[in-house]
C-alpha positions as CSV (number, residue, x, y, z in Angstrom):
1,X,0.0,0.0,0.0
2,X,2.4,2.2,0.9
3,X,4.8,1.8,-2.5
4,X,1.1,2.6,-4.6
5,X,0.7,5.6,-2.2
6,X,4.2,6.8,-3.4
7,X,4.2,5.7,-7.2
8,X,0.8,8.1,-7.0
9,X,2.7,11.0,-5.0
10,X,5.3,10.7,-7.6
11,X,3.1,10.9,-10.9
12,X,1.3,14.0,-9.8
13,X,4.6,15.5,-9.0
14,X,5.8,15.2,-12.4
15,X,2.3,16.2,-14.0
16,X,2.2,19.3,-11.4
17,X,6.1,20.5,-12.5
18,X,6.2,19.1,-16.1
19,X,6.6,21.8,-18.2
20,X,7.2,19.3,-21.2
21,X,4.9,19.3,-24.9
22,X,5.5,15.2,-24.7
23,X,3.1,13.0,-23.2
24,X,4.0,11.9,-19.1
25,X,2.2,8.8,-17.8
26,X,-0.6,9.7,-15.8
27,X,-0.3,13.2,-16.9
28,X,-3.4,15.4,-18.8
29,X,-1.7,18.8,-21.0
30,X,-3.5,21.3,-22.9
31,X,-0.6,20.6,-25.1
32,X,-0.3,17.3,-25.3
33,X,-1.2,17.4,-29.3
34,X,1.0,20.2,-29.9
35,X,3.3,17.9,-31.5
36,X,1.9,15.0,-33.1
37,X,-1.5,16.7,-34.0
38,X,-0.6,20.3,-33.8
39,X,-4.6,21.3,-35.7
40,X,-6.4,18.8,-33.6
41,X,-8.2,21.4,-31.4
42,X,-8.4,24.0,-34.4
43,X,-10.5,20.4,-36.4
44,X,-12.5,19.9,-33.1
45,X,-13.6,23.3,-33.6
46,X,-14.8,23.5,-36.8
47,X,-16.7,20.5,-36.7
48,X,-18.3,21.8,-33.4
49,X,-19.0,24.8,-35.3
50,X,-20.6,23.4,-38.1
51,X,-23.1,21.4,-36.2
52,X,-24.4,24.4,-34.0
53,X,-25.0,26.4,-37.1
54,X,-26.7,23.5,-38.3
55,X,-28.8,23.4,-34.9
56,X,-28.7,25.6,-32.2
57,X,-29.6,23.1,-29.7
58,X,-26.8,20.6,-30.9
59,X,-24.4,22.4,-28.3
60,X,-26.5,21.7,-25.2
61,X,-26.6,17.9,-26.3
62,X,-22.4,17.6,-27.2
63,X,-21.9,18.9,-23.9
64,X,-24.3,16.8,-21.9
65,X,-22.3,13.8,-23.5
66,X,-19.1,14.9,-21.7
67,X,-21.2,14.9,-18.7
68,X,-22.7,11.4,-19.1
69,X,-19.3,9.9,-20.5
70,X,-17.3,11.4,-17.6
71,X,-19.6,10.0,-14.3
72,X,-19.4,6.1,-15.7
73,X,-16.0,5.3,-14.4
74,X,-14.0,8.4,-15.7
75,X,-14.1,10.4,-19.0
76,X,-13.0,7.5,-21.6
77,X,-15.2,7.8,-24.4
78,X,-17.5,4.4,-23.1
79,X,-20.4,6.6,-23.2
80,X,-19.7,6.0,-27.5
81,X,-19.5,2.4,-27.7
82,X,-22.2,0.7,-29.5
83,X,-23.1,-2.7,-28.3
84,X,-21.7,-5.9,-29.8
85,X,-21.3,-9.3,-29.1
86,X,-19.1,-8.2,-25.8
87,X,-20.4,-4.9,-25.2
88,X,-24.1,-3.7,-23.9
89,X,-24.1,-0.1,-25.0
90,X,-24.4,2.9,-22.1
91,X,-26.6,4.7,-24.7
92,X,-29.4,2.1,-23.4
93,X,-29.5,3.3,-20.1
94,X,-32.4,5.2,-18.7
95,X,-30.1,8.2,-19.2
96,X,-29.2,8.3,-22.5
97,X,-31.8,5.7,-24.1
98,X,-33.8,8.4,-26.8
99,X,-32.1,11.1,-25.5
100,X,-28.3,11.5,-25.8
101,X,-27.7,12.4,-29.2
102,X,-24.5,14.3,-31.5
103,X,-23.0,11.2,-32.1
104,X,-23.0,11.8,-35.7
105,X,-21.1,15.2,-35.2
106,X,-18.3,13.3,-33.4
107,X,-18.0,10.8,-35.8
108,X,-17.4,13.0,-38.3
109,X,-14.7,15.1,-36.3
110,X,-13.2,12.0,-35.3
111,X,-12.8,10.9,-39.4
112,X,-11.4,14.2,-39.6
113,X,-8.7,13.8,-37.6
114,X,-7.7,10.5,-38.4
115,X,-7.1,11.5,-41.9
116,X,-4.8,14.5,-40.3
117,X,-3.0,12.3,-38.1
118,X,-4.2,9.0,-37.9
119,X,-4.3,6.8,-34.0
120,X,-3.5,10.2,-32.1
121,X,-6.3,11.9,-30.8
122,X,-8.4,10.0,-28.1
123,X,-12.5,10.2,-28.8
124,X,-12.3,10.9,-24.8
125,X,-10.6,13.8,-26.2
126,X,-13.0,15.1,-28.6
127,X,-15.7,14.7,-26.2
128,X,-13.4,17.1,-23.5
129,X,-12.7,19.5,-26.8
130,X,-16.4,19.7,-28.1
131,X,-17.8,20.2,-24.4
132,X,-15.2,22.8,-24.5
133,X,-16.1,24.5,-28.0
134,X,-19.8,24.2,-27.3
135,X,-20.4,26.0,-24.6
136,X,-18.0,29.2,-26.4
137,X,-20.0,29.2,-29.1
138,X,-23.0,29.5,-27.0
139,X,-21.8,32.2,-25.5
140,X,-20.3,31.4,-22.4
141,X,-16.9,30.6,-20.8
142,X,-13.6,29.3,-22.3
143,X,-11.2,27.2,-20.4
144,X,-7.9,25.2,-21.6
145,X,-9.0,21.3,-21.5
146,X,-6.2,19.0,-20.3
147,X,-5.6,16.3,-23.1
148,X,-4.2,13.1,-23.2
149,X,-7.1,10.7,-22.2
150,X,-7.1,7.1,-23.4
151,X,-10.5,5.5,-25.0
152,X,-11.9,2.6,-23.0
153,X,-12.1,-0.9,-24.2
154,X,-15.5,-2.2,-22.5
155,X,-18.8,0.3,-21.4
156,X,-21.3,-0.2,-17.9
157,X,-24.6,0.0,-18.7
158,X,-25.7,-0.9,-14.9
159,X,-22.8,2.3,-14.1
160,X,-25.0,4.6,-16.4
161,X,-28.1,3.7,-14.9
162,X,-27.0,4.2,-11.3
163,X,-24.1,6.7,-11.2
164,X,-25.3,9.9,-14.1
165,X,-27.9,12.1,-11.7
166,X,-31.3,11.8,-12.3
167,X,-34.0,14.6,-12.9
168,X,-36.4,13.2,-10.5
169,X,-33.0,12.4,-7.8
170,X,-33.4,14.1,-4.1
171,X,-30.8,16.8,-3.7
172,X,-29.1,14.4,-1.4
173,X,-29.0,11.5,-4.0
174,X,-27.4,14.2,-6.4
175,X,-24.8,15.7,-4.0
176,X,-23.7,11.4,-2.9
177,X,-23.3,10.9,-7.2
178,X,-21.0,14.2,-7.4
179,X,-19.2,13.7,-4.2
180,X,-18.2,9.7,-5.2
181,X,-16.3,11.6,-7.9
182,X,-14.6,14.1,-6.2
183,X,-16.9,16.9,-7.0
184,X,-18.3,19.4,-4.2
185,X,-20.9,21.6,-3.5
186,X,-19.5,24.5,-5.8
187,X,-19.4,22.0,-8.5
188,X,-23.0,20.4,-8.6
189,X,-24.2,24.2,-8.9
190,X,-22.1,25.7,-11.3
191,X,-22.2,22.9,-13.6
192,X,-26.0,22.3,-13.4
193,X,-25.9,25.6,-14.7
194,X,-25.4,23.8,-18.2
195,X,-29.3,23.5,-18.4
196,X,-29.5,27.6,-19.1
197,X,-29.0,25.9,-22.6
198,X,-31.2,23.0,-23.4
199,X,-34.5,21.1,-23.7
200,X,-35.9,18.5,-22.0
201,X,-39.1,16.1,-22.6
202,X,-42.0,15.8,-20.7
203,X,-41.5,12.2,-19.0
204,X,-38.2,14.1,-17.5
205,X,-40.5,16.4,-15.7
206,X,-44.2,15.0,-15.5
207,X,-44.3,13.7,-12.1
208,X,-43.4,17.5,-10.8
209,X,-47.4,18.3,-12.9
210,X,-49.2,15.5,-12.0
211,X,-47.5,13.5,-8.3
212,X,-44.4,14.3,-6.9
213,X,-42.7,11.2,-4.9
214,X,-45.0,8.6,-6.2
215,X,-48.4,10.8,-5.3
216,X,-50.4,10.4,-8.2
217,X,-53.3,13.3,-7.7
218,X,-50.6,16.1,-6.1
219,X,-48.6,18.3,-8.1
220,X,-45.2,19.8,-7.0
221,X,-46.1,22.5,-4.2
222,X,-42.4,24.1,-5.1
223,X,-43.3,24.7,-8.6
224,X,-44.6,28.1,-9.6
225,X,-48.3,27.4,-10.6
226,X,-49.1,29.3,-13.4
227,X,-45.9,27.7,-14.8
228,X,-47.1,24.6,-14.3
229,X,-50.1,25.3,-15.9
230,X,-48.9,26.1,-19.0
231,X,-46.6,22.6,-18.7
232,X,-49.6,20.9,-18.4
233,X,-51.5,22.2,-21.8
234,X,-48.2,21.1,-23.8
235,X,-47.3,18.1,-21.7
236,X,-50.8,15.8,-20.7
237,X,-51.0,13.6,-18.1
238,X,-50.7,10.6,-20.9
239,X,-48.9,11.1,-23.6
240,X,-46.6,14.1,-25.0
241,X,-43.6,12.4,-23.7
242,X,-41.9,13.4,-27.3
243,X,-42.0,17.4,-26.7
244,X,-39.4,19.1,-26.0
245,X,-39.1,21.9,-23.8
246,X,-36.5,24.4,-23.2
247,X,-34.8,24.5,-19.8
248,X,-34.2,28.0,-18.9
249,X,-37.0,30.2,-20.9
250,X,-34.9,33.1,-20.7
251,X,-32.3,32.6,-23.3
252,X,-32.3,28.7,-24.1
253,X,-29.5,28.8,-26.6
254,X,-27.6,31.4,-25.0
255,X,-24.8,30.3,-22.5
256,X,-25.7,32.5,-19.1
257,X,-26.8,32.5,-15.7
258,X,-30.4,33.2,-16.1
259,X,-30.8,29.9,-15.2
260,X,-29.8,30.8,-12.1
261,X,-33.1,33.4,-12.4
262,X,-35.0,30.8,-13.3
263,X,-34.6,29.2,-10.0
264,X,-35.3,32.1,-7.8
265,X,-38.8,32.4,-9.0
266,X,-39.6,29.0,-8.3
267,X,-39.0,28.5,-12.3
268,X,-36.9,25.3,-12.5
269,X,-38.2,22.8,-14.8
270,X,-36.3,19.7,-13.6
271,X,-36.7,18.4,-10.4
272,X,-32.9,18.3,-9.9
273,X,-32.5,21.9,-10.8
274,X,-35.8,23.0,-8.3
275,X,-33.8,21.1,-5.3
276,X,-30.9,23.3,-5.6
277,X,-33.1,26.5,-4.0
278,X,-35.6,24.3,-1.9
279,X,-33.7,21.2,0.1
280,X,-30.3,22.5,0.8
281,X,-29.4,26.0,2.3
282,X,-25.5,26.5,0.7
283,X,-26.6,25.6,-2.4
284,X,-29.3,28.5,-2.2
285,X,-26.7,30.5,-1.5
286,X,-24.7,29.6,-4.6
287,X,-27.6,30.2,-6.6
288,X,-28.3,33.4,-5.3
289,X,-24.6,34.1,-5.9
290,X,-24.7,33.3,-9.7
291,X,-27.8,34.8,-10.4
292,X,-26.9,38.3,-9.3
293,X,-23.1,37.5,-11.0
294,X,-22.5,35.8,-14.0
295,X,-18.6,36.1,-13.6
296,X,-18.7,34.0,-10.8
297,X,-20.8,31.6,-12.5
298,X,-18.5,31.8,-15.6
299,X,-15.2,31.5,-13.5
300,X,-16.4,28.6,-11.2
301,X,-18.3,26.4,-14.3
302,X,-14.8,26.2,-16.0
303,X,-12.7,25.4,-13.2
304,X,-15.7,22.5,-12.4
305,X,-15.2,21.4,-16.1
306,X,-11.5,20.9,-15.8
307,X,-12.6,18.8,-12.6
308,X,-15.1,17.0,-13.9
309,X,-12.8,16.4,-17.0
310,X,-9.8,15.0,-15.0
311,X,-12.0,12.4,-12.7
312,X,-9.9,8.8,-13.2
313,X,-7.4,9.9,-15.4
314,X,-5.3,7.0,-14.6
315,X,-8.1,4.5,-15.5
316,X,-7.9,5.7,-19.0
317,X,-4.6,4.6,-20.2
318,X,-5.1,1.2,-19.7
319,X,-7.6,1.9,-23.0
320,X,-6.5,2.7,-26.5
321,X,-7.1,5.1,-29.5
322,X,-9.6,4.1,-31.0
323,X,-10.0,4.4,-34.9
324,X,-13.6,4.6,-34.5
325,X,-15.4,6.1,-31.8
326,X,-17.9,3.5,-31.8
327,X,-16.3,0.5,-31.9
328,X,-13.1,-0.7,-29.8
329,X,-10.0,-1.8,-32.2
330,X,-9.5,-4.9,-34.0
């Protein structure tokens, strides 16, 4: 035990003074491409670029993959597996089944890049890149994304189920899922501040209209009622599950805190976001912090996204670089 604790001690000493463009064991670098794929980020880009002006809302669904690829066992690309005869695909899970979708956009920035430099860039990568470039283009923060990831070989769909928070989770079950990975308080807010771009169907928010915890005949008390009377005309008590609905009715496709707004007035549309200003105190604070500042939102969501982004770095490099996101190598 105590050799591992020192081999660990000795790899983030090297990561923390490495001032090197070459890839260190164990080690994430904004410049770890700088050499062997020196327009990697500048490809990322475009192809991020090109999808949003296709569709708005694309850049709200590339970076909730980041998300949902980073809390199954680290950010190693799993999330982008398809199943096969040894693989059940994480895209089945409750999480992501009919709902996680730009996988087309990052196949086709992946076959970009392997024509520039093929084997290179990891799709755990791209994923860190386009989170990265979507949420600039949508007008908010930038931040330099450690690189050097590795792809894993096998996906969890039981992981995805259990692990990626859940719109109807208690604010308690929320905070356990972030803190398992090394994410605190400060982080759960700012980053849920990702839904002030977004939609989200009616089955992710129905039992808040029609019987919060199980009670069939009583609404949310802690949703604002002539809100949730205009929910209910779009979203019926059967049916409508397709619809989508934007998350912060503000600006939905512009990166800020009036999310943050939202919440204030009782104006949350997921159960998960409503919790932050009604079953924990500090968090209430937080809210009321990034409401009335959008710096601090700004400054705190990047430094969580360079968190979230480094969670089991290690794990990674017992993966690969996969030629196809999709599929693990022959």
């Amino acid at each position: 035990m105590a050799k591992i604790i020192w081999t660990l001690f000795f790899l983030a000493s090297i990561c923390l003074s490495s001032k090197t463009k070459y890839y260190v064991y164990g080690c994430l670098d904004p410049q770890f491409y700088d050499l062997s794929c020196p327009k990697a980020k500048e490809i990322v880009k475009f192809g991020v670029a090109k999808a949003i002006a296709k569709e708005a809302r694309m850049a709200a669904s590339l970076l909730r993959l980041h998300f949902h690829d980073c809390f199954v066992k680290g950010c190693d690309a799993s999330l982008l597996l398809d199943s096969s005869k040894t693989i059940i695909s994480e895209k089945l899970s409750n999480a992501n089944r009919n709902s996680a979708r730009g996988f087309e956009v990052i196949d086709e920035i992946k076959g970009a890049l392997e024509k520039e430099c093929p084997q290179t860039v990891s799709c755990a990568d791209i994923l860190a890149l386009v989170a990265r470039d979507s949420t600039v283009l949508a007008g908010g923060p930038n931040w330099e994304v450690p690189l050097g990831r590795r792809d894993s070989r096998e996906a969890s769909l039981s992981d995805s189920n259990n692990n990626i928070p859940s719109p109807n989770n208690t604010f308690d079950t929320i905070f356990t899922k972030f803190n398992l990975r090394g994410l605190d308080l400060a982080d759960l807010v700012a980053l849920s501040g990702a839904h002030t771009i977004g939609n989200s169907r009616c089955i992710s928010f129905k039992q808040r209209l029609y019987g919060q915890s199980g009670n069939y005949y009583f609404p949310d008390y802690t949703l604002d009622r002539i809100y949730g009377a205009q929910l209910s005309t779009m979203c019926p008590r059967y049916g409508g599950d397709q619809n989508l609905f934007f998350l912060d009715y503000v600006s939905p496709t512009k990166f800020d805190n009036s999310y943050f707004n939202n919440l204030l007035v009782f104006r949350g549309l997921l159960n998960s976001d409503q919790v932050l200003v009604t079953q924990n105190m500090a968090s209430l604070q937080l809210v009321t912090l990034y409401a009335q500042n959008n710096e601090a939102f700004f400054e705190q969501f990047a430094k969580s996204m360079v968190k979230m982004g480094n969670i089991s770095p290690l794990t990674g490099q017992r993966g690969e670089i996969r030629k196809n996101c999709r599929i693990i190598n022959n």
